[in-house]
C-alpha positions, 0 to 999 in steps of 0.5 A: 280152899281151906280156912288156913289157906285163908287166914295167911291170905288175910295175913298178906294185907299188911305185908310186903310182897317183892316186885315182879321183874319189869319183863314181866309187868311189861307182858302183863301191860301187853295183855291188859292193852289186848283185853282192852282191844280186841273186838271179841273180848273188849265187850266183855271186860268192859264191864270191869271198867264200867265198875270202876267208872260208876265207882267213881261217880258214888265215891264223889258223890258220898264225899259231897255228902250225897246218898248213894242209892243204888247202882245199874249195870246192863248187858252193852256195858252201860250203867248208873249211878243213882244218888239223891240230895244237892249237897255241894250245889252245882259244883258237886254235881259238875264233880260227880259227873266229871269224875266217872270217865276218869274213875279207872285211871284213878283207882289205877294209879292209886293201885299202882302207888300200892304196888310201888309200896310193896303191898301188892296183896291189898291191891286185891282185897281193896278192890274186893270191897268196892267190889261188895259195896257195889254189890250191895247197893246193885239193883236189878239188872245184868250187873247182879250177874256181872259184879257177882261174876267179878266179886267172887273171881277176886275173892278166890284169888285174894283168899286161897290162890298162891302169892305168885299168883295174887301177885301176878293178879294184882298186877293185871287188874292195875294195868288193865284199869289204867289202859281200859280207861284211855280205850273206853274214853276214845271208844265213847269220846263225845258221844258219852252222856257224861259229857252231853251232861257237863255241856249242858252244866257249862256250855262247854262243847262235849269234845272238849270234855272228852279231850280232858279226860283222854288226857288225863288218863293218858297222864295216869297211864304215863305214871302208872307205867312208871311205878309197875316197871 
């Protein structure tokens, strides 16, 4: 690690990188959907989705005009986002809640559209300061390891690893955004409290919530796969 090794890093941010071969994004596809399956590392790199997931919830609840006061992370990959303010009424809560499930998807398909560009290096470093921003607001709790775990890891990367390698990096977290999302919606379903809390908002059954979301993360795994292959 050094400062030049650094400073080339930073340099890449508003550079174009060439495209891994379909093959190998397809090989990478293959390990994110293990990541995101197998029953002794799932409970592990959920926590990774779980960031995206109460990432979401703050990024809408800010663009509502809401305070974001701080974040929660517990060991069983569980987590909150605490917020104050009623700006944006009843619609802005539905949005804030709504939003949680769909969060990894997003930022998936948002990675993925960078990727699609060639700045696949921004990829990292976007996802290093959403990574700070939650750590920055984190209270007590597992997330303090498990977020600092996950920040420090990418800025490794990011910073001082070759560009095959931040390339290749880039590549898995997309994928596994876009796969974790479809897995931690069919694994929670209708039992999530996000869709306990949109039944009550609206009287509308929490399967039916869940549905939406899986469909929509599936959509947005459809057109991720589309811009990485």
């Amino acid at each position: 690690m050094s400062v030049s090794a650094l400073q080339a890093s930073l340099l890449r941010i508003g550079q174009v990188q060439a495209h891994l071969s379909a093959p190998m994004s397809l090989l990478l596809a293959l390990m994110a959907a293990a990541a995101a399956s197998l029953p002794w590392l799932w409970p592990v790199t959920r926590h990774l989705t779980v960031m995206a997931h109460e990432g979401a919830h703050a990024t809408i609840a800010s663009a509502f005009g809401r305070k974001v006061n701080g974040f929660e992370f517990k060991l069983d990959a569980s987590g909150a986002t605490h917020h104050s303010g009623s700006a944006g009424g009843q619609a802005g809560s539905f949005a804030i809640t709504f939003a949680g499930y769909l969060g990894p998807s997003a930022f998936g398909v948002g990675a993925a559209e960078l990727i699609r560009a060639g700045y696949i290096v921004a990829v990292l470093w976007i996802g290093l300061a959403g990574l700070l921003t939650i750590m920055l607001s984190m209270r007590r709790s597992f997330g303090i390891v498990s977020v600092l775990l996950a920040l420090v890891a990418v800025f490794l990367v990011a910073g001082f690893a070759t560009i095959e390698t931040q390339v290749v990096t880039a590549y898995a977290v997309t994928w596994f955004l876009l796969v974790s999302s479809v897995q931690i919606i069919r694994s929670r379903g209708k039992n999530a409290d996000d869709a306990g809390k949109l039944q009550g908002m609206t009287r509308i059954p929490a399967g039916f919530w869940a549905r939406t979301w899986l469909a929509g993360a599936l959509a947005a795994l459809v057109f991720g796969a589309i811009q990485l292959v």
